[in-house]
C-alpha positions as CSV (number, residue, x, y, z in Angstrom):
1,X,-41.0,-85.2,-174.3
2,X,-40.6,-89.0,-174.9
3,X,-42.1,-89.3,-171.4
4,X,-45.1,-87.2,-171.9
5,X,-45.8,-89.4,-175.2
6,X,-45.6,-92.5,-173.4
7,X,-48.2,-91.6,-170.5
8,X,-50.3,-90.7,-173.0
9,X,-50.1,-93.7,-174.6
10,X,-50.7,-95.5,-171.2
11,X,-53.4,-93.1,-170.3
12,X,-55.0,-93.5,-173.3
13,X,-55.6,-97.3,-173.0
14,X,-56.2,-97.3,-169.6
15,X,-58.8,-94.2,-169.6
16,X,-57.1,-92.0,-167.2
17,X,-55.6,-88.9,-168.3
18,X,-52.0,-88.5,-168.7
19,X,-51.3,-86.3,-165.5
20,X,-52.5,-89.7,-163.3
21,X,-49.8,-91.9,-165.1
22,X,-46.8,-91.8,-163.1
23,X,-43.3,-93.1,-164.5
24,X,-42.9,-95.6,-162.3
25,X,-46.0,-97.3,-161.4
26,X,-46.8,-101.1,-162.6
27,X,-49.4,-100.6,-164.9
28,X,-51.2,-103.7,-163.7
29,X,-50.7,-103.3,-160.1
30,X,-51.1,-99.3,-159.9
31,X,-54.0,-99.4,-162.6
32,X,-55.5,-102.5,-162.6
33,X,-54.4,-103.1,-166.1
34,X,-55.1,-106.8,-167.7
35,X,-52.3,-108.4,-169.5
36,X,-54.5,-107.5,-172.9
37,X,-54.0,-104.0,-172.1
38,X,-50.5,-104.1,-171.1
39,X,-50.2,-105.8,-174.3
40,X,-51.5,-103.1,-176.3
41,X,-49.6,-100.6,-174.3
42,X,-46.2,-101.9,-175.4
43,X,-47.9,-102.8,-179.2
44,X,-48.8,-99.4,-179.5
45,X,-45.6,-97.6,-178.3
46,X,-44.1,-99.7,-181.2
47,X,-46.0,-98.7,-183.2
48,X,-46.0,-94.1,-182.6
49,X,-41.7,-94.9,-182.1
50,X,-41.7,-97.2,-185.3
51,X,-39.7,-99.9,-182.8
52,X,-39.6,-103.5,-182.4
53,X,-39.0,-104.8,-179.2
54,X,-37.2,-108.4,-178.8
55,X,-39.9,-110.8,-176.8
56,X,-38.2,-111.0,-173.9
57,X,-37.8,-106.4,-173.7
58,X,-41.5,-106.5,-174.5
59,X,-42.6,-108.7,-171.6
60,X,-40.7,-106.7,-169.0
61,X,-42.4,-103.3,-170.0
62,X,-44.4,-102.9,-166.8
63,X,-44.5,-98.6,-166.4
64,X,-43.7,-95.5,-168.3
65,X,-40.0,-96.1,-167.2
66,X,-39.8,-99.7,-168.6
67,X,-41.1,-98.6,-171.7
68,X,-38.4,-95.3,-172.0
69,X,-35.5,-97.7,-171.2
70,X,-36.6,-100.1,-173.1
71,X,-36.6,-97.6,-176.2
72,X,-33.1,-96.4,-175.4
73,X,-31.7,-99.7,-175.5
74,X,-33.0,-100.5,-179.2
């Protein structure tokens, strides 16, 4: 389910739909995402999982998968 969430969240700031989001695809390479929208990909996952990401987690967050492991590890 956690998945699911989070390519929505992608998908919903990139304007795809959550069936093209794949887990482990760079969001900028893959989907031509800008470091703005990357940004509020991560800011935004913070914000539905009520998390706070250190700096250095935050800046890794690249795909679907980053952001999951990066939720288990908080």
């Amino acid at each position: 389910m956690e998945l699911e969430k989070l390519k929505a969240i992608a998908a919903g700031i990139l304007g795809l739909s959550p069936a093209e989001i794949s887990e482990t695809a760079d969001f900028s390479e893959v989907y031509g995402a800008d470091s703005l929208e990357v940004f509020r990909i991560v800011t935004t996952i913070e914000e539905e999982f009520e998390a706070e990401f250190p700096e250095e987690t935050a800046r890794g967050i690249r795909s679907v998968r980053d952001a999951a492991k990066a939720l288990a590890s908080l």
